[in-house]
PAKE-799958 format. One record per residue (C-alpha): residue number from 1; residue in one letter; y, z, x. Coordinates in Angstrom, 2 decimals, always signed. Last residue first. Layout:
<lumros>
+------+------+---------+---------+---------+
| resi | resn |      c2 |      c3 |      c1 |
+------+------+---------+---------+---------+
|  NUM |    A |       Y |       Z |       X |
...
+------+------+---------+---------+---------+
</lumros>
This chain:
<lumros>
+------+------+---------+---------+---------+
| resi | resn |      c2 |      c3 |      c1 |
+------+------+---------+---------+---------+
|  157 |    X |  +25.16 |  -10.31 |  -21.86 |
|  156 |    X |  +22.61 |  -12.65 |  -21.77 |
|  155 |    X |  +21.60 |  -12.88 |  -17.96 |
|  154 |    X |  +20.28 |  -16.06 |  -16.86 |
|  153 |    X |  +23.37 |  -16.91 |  -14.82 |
|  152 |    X |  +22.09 |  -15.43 |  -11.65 |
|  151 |    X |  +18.54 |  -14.33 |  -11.91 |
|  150 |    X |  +18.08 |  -10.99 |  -13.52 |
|  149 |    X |  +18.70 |   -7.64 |  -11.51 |
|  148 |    X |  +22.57 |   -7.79 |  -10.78 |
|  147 |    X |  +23.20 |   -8.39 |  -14.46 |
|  146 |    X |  +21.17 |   -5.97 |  -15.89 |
|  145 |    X |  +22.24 |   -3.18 |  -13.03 |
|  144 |    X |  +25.92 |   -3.97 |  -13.79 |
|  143 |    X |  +25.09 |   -4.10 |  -17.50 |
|  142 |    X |  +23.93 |   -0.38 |  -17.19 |
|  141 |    X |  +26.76 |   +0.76 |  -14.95 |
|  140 |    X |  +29.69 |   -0.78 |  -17.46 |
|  139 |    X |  +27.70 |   +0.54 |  -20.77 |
|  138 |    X |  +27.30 |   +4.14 |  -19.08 |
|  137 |    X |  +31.05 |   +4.13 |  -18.44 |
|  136 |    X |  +31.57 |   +3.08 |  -21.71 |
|  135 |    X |  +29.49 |   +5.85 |  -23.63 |
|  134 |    X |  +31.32 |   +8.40 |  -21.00 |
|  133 |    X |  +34.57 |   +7.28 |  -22.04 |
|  132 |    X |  +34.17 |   +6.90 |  -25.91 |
|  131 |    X |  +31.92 |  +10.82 |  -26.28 |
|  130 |    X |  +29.46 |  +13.00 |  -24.65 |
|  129 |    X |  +26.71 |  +10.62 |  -26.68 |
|  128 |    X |  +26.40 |   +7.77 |  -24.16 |
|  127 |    X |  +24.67 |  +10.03 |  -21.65 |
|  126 |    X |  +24.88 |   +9.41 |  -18.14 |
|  125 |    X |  +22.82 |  +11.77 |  -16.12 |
|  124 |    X |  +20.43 |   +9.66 |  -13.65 |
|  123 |    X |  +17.77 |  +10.46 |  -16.33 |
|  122 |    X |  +20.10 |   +8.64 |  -19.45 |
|  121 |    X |  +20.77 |   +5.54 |  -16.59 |
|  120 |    X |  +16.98 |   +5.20 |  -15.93 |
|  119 |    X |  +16.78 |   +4.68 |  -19.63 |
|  118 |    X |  +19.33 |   +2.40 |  -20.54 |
|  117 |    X |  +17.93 |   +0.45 |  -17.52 |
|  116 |    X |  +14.46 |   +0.38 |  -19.73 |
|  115 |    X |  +16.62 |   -0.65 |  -22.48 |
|  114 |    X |  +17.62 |   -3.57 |  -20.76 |
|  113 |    X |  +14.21 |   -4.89 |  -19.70 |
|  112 |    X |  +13.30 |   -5.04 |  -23.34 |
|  111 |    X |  +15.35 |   -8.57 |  -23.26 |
|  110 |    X |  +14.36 |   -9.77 |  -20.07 |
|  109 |    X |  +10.15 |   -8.74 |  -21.07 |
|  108 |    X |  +10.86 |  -10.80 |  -23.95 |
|  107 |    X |  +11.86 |  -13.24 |  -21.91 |
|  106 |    X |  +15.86 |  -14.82 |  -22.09 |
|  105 |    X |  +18.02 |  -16.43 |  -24.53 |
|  104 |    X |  +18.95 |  -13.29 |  -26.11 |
|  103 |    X |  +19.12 |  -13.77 |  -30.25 |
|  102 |    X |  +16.50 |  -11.49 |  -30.55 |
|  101 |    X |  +17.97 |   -8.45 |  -28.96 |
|  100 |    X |  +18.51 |   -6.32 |  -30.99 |
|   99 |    X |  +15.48 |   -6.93 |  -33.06 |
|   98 |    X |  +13.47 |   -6.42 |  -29.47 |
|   97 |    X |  +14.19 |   -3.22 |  -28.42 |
|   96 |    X |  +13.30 |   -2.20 |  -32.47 |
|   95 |    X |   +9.78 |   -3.81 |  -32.57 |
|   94 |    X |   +8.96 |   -2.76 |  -28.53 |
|   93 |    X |  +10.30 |   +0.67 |  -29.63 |
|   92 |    X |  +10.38 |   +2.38 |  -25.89 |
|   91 |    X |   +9.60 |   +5.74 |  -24.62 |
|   90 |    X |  +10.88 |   +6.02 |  -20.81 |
|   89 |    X |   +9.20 |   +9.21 |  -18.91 |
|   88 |    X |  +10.72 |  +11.21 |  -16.04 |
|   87 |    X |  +11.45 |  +10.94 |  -12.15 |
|   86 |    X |  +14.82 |   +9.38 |  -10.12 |
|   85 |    X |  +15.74 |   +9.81 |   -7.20 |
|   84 |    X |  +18.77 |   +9.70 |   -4.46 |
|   83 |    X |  +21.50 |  +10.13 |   -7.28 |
|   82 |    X |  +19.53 |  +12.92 |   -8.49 |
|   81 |    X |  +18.99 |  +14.69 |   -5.85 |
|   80 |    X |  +17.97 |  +18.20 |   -7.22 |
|   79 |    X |  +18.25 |  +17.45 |  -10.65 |
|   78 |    X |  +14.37 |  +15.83 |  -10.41 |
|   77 |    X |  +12.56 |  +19.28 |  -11.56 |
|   76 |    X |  +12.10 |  +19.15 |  -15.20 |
|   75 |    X |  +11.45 |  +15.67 |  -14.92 |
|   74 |    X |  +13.61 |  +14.18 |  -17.38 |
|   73 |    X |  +12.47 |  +12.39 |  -20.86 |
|   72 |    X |  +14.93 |   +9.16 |  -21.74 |
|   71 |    X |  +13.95 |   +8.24 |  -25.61 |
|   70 |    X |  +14.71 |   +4.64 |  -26.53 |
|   69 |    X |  +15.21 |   +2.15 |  -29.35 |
|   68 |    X |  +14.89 |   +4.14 |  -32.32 |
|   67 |    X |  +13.41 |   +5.06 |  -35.37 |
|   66 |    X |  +14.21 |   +6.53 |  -38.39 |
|   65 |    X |  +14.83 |  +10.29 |  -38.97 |
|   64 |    X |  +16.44 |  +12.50 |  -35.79 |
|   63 |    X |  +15.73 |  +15.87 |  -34.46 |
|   62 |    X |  +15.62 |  +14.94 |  -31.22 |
|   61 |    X |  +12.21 |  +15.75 |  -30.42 |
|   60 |    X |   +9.92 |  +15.46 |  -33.39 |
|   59 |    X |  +11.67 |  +13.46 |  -35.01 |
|   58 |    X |  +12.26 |  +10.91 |  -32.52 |
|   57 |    X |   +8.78 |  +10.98 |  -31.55 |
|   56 |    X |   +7.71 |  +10.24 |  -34.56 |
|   55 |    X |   +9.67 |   +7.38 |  -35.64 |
|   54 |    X |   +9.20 |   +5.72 |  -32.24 |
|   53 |    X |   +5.44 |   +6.08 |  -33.21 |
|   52 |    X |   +6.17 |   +4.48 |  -36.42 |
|   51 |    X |   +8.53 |   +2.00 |  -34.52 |
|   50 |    X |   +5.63 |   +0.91 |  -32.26 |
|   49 |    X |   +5.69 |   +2.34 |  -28.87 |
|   48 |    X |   +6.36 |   +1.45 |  -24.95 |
|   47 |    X |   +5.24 |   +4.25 |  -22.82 |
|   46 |    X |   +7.35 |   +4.23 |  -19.20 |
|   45 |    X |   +6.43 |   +6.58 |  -16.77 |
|   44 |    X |   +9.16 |   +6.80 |  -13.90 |
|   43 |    X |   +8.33 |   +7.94 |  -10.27 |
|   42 |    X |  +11.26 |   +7.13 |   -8.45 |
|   41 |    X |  +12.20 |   +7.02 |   -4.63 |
|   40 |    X |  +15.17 |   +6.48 |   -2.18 |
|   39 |    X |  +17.24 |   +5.33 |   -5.04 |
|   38 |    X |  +19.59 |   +2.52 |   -3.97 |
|   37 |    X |  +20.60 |   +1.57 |   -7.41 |
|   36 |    X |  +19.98 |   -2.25 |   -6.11 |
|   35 |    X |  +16.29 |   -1.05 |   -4.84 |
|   34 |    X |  +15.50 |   +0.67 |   -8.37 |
|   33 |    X |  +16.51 |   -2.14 |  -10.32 |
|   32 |    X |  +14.77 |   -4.18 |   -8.34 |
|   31 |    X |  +11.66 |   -2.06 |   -8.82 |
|   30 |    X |  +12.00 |   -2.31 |  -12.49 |
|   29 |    X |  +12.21 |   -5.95 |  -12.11 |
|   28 |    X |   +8.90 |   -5.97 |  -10.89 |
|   27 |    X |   +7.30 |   -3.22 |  -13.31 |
|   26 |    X |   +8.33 |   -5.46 |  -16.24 |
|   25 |    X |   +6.84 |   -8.25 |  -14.57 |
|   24 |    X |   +3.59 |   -6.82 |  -13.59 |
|   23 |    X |   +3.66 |   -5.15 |  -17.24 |
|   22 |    X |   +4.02 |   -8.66 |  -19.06 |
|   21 |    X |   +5.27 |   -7.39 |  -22.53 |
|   20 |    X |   +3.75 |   -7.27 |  -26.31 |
|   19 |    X |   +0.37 |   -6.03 |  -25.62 |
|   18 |    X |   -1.92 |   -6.67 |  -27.99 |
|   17 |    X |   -2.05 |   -3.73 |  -29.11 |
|   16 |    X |   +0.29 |   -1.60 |  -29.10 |
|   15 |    X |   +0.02 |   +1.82 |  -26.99 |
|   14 |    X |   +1.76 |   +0.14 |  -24.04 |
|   13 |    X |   +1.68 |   +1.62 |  -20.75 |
|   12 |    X |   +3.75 |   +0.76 |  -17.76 |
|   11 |    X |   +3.66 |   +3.47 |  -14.55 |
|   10 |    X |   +6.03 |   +2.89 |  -12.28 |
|    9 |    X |   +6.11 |   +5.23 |   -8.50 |
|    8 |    X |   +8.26 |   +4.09 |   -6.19 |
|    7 |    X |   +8.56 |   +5.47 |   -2.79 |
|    6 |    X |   +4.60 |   +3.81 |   -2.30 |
|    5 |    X |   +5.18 |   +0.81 |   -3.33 |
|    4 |    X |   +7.95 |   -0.12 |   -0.88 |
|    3 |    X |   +6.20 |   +1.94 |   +2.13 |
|    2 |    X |   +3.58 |   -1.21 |   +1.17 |
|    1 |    X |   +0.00 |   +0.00 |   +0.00 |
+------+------+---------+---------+---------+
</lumros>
């Protein structure tokens, strides 16, 4: 195993069947993500969901009815050093990422790749919900990654 590999540990698993995403490319541009954040290591485990799961789990841990498109999870532990790692678990609504993003001229795997950043940003700290300035803020960093991560000019938003 590469030194690469080894600093960052992704773990794709989707609970619907078939699967709706390419995991080897999901994991890649995860990686890139990773590299252009400069994060010296991650270990992120990312569960993609039907909305009835989604449904659940919001529920049950936010307090929230309906679905959504993503739940962020910390490691209990990764505050120390946050900006130099990153460690926790990425629930995604394959259903809901993808409604938002249907009319995205990209891969599925593009489009759901977004939400995944949205992710990583909510365990590096950001959090859309502490009001208009920080939800921009995370907006401006999370299309930055997007952006920087796709192919040049293939990049929907």
């Amino acid at each position: 195993m590469s030194r690469g590999a080894q600093k960052y540990r992704i773990s794709i698993r989707q609970h619907i069947r078939p699967a709706p995403f390419r995991g080897e490319v999901l994991r890649a541009l995860v990686r890139r993500s990773l590299r252009f954040l400069h994060l010296s290591g991650a270990d992120l485990r990312i569960l993609v969901v039907g909305d009835e799961e989604m449904e659940r789990w919001n529920r049950e841990f936010l307090g929230r009815s309906g679905t959504t498109n993503v739940i962020s999870f910390p490691e209990e532990d990764a505050g120390q050093g946050a900006s130099s790692r990153v460690a926790g678990d990425i629930l995604l609504s394959a259903p809901a990422c993808l409604s938002q993003t249907g009319d995205w001229p990209c891969s599925k795997e593009e489009r759901v790749f977004y939400f995944i950043v949205h992710g990583v940003a909510h365990l590096l700290g950001y959090d859309h919900e502490k009001g208009r300035v920080e939800a921009a803020r995370m907006r401006r960093e999370e299309v930055r990654v997007y952006r920087s991560c796709l192919k040049e000019g293939r990049s929907p938003i």
